[in-house]
C-alpha positions as CSV (number, residue, x, y, z in Angstrom):
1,X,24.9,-229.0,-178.4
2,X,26.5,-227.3,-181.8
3,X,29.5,-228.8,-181.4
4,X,27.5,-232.5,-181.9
5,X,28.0,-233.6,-185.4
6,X,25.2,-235.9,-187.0
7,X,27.7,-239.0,-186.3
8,X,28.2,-237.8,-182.8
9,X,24.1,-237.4,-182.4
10,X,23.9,-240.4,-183.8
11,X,26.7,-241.7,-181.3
12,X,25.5,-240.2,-178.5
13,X,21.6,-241.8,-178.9
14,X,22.7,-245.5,-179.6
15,X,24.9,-245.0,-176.1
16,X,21.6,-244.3,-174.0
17,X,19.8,-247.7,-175.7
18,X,22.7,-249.5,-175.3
19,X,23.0,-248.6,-171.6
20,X,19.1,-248.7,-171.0
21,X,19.9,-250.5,-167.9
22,X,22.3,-248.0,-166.6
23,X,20.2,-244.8,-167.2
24,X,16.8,-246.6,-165.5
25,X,15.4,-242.6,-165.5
26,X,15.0,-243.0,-169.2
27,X,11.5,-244.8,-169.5
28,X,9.8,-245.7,-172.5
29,X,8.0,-242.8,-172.9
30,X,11.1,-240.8,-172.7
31,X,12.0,-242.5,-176.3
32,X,8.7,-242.0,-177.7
33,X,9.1,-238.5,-177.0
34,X,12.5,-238.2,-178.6
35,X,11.3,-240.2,-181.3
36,X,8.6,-237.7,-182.3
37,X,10.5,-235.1,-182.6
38,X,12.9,-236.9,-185.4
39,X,9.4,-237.7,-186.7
40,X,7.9,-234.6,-186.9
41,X,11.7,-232.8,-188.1
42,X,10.9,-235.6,-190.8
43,X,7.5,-234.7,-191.6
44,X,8.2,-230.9,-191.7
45,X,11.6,-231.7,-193.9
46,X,10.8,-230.8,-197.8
47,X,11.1,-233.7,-200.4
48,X,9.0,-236.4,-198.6
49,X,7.0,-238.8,-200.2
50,X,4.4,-241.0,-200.1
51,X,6.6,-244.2,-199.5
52,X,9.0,-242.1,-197.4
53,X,6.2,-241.4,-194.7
54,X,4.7,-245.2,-195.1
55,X,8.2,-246.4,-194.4
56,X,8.1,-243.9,-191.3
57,X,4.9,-244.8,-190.2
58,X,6.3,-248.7,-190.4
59,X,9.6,-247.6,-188.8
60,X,8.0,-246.0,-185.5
61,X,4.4,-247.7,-185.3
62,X,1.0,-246.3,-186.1
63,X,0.6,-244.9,-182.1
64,X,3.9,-242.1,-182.8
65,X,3.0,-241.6,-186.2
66,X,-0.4,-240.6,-185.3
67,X,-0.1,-238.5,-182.4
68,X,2.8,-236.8,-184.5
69,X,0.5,-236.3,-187.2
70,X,-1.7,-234.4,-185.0
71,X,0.7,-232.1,-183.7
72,X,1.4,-231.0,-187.2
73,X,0.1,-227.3,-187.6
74,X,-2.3,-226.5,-190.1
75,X,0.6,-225.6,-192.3
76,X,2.3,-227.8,-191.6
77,X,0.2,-230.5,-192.4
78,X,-0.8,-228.5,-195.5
79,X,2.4,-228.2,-197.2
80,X,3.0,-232.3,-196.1
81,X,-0.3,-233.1,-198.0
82,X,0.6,-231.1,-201.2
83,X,4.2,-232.7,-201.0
84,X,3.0,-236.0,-201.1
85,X,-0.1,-235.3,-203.1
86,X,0.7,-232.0,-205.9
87,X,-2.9,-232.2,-207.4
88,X,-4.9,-232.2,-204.2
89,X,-6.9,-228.8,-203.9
90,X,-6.5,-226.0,-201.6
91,X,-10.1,-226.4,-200.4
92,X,-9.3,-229.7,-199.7
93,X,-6.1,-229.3,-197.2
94,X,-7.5,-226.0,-195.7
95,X,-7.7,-227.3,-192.1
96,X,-5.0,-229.3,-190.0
97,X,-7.1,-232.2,-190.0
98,X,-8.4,-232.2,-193.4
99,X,-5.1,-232.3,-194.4
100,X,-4.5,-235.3,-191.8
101,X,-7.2,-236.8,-193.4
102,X,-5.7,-236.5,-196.5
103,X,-2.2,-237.5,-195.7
104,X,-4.7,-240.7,-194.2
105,X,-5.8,-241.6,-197.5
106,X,-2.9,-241.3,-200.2
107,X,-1.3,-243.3,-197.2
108,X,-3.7,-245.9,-197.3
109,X,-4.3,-245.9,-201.2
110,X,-7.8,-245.1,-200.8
111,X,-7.1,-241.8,-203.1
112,X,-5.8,-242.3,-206.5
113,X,-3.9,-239.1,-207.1
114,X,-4.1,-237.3,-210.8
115,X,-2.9,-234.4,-212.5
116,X,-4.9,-231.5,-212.6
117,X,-6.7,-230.8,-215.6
118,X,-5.1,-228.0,-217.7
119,X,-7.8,-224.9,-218.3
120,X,-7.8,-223.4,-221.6
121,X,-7.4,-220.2,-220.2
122,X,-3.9,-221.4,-218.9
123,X,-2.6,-222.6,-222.6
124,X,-3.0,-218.8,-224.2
125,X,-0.1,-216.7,-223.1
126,X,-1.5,-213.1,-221.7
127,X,1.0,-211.0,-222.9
128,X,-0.1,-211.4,-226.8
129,X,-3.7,-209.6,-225.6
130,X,-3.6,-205.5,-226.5
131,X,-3.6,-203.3,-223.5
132,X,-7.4,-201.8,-224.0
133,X,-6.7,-198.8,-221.1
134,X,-6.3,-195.6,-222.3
135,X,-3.1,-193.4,-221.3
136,X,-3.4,-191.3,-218.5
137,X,-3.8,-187.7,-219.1
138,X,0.2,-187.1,-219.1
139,X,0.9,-189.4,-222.0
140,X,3.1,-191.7,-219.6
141,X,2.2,-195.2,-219.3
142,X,-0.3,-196.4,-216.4
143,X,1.7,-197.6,-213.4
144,X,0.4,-200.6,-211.7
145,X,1.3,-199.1,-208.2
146,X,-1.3,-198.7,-206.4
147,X,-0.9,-197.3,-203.0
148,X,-0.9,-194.1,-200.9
149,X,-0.4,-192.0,-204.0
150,X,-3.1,-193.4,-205.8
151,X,-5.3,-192.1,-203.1
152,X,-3.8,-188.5,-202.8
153,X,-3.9,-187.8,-206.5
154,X,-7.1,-189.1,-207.3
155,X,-5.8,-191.5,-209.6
């Protein structure tokens, strides 16, 4: 199968529809299958967009997109509803079907999708604030560390 090349892939599929008749073991269902897992590759593949999955949903019906859409993980799923959304909150997405859900609505246009709002906090830069700890006792400079050492020395 690595020595296939996209255009051989490509080759090789269009041979089975055009020989349906031929190869009678290949049923529908066979295709659906096949055809979810291009859809799925495609949902997991990074720089999707909202037209891009409306034009896949349109491509391969409502009944593949779907049931693909199910099958998604809930990372999956996740990181597909903050690729086609970039404002929608964590809370939001934190389950596979919430994030189905959401995918559902920016799909449909039910959601109008904004920017988040920027927090003040965010436009003040933290590295002009003083560092208010005290030296430790050796004059050197606190280290951040803080692991198994920490505990042995007491620091």
């Amino acid at each position: 199968m690595s020595g296939l090349t996209a255009t051989g892939g490509t080759a090789a599929l269009a041979a089975l529809l055009d020989n349906r008749d031929r190869f009678g073991k290949l049923l529908d269902k066979d295709f659906a299958a096949a055809t979810g897992l291009l859809v799925r590759k495609l949902m997991n593949a990074g720089g999707q967009t909202c037209d891009d999955m409306a034009a896949l949903r349109d491509a391969v019906g409502t009944d593949i997109f779907e049931t693909e859409l199910k099958r998604l993980s809930a990372h999956q799923a996740r990181l597909l509803a903050k690729r086609i959304d970039k404002a929608v909150d964590d809370f939001e997405v934190s389950t596979a079907g919430a994030a189905a859900a959401h995918i559902r609505k920016v799909m449909s246009g039910d959601l109008t999708m904004t920017k988040p709002a920027a927090t003040p906090q965010a436009d003040t830069p933290a590295t002009d604030a003083p560092d208010d700890r005290p030296p430790t006792d050796e004059g050197t400079p606190r280290n951040s560390y803080f692991g198994r050492k920490s505990f042995r020395s007491g620091n």
